[in-house]
N, C-alpha and C positions, 0 to 999 in steps of 0.2 A: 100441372098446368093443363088447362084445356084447351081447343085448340086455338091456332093462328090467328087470331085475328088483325094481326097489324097492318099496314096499309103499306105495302112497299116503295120505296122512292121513283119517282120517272125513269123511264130510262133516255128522255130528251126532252129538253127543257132549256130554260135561260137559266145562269148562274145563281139567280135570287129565287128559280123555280128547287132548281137541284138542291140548293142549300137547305130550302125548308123541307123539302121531301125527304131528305137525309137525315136532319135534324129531329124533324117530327119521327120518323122511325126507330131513330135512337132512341127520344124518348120512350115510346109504346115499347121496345125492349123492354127498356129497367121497368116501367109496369108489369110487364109478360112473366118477368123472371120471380115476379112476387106475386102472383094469382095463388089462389088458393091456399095460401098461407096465413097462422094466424099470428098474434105481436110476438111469443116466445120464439115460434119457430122464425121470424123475421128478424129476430132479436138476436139470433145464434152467430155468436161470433167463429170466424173462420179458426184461429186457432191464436194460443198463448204467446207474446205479449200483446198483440193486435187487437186491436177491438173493431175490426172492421164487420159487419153484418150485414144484410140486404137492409135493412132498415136504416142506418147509416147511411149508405148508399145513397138511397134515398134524401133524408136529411141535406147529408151534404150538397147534393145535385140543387135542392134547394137554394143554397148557400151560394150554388156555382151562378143559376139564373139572376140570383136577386144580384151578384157582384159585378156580372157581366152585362146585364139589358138595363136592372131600373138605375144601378150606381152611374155607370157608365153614360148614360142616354137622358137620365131623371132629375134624380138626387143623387148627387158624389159622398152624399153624407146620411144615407138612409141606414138604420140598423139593418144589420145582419142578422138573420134569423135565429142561428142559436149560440150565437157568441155575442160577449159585449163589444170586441176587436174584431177584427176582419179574420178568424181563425178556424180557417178551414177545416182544421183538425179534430176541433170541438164537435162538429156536426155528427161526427163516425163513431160518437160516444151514444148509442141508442139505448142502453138500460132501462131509461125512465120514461120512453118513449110508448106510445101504440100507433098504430096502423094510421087511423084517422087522422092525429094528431101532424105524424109524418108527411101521410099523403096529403092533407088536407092544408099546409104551407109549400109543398113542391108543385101542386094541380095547381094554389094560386099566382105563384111564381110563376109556372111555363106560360098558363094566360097573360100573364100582365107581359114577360118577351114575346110573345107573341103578338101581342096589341103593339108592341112598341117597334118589332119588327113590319106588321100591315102597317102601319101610319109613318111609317119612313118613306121619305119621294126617291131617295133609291139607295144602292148600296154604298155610296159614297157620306153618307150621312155619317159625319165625324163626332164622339163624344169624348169625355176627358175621362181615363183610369184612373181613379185617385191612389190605388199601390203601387203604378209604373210610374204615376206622375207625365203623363203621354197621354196624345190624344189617339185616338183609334178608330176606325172605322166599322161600321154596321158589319162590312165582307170579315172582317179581321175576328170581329166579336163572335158573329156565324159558326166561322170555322175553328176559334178557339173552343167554343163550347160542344161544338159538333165532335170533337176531337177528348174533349173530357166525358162524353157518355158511351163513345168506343172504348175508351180506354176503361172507365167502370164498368162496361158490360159485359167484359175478358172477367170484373172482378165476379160480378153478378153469377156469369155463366159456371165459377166454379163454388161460390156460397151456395148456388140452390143444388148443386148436385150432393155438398156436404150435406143438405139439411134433407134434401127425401130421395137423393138418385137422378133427380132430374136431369136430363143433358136433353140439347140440341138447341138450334135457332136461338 
C-alpha cells in the first residue's frame, strides 16, 4: 500500500455530517486495503473452507449498498448484483472475478447511496426493507452499513497481511 490518502471523519459535526465522514472512510479503507494489488493476489482466499478474499469483500460491500440505499429508498425489487436472491453469500465467491469488474459495481453502488443519501431532506426519511419486511430510516440504514465496512475492514486488515505482510490503518 502507498501512502494514506484517505480523508478522515470530523471530529464535530451534525449527525448526517458524522455519519457520512465515517462512512466515506470506511469505504476508502476497503479501497486502501486493495491498492496495489493484482486479481490473483485480490483473489487469495483467507483460508480452507472459506472463500472469503479482498475481492469478495469488495463484491459483497457491493451487494451490501445496492440492498441497503437503492432497495430500501428506490427499488425494493432491484436485482442484486451477483446473486439471483438476495445472497449475500454468493458475493464472497470472487474466482471468476477481476479488479475492474469488482470495483467497477462497488464505485457505482457507493455513488448511487450517495446520491440517494445528498437528496434526502434529512435523516428521518423512511424507506421499506424488503428482507425485514419494515420500514427503516435513512439514520438506521447509515449506521447499518457503516457498521458492515467496520466490521469487513477487521476482515480486510487481516486478508492483506496474508497476501504481502501488509498491517496498519
Amino acid at each position: 500500500m502507498s501512502g494514506d490518502s484517505r480523508v478522515g471523519p470530523g471530529r464535530v459535526g451534525s449527525e448526517r455530517e458524522m455519519l457520512r465522514g465515517y462512512l466515506d472512510y470506511h469505504r476508502a479503507t476497503l479501497a486502501m486495503k486493495c491498492e496495489g494489488l493484482g486479481d490473483e493476489e485480490l483473489r487469495r482466499r483467507s483460508m480452507p473452507p472459506s472463500t472469503l478474499s479482498l475481492l469478495g469483500l469488495v463484491r459483497h460491500m457491493a451487494e451490501v449498498e445496492r440492498a441497503w440505499f437503492r432497495r430500501v429508498f428506490e427499488d425494493n425489487e432491484a436485482p442484486m448484483v451477483w446473486s439471483d436472491e438476495v445472497d449475500f453469500q454468493a458475493a464472497y465467491d470472487a474466482s471468476m472475478s477481476s479488479r475492474g469488474e469488482a470495483f467497477g459495481a462497488w464505485e457505482a453502488e457507493v455513488e448511487n447511496s450517495r446520491r440517494i443519501e445528498r437528496e434526502a431532506g434529512s435523516m428521518e426519511l423512511v424507506g421499506h426493507q424488503p428482507r425485514w419486511g419494515e420500514d427503516v430510516s435513512l439514520r438506521m440504514v447509515m449506521l447499518h452499513v457503516l457498521l458492515e465496512y467496520a466490521r469487513h475492514n477487521g476482515h480486510a486488515d487481516l486478508l492483506r497481511e496474508g497476501v504481502d505482510g501488509t498491517v496498519g490503518a
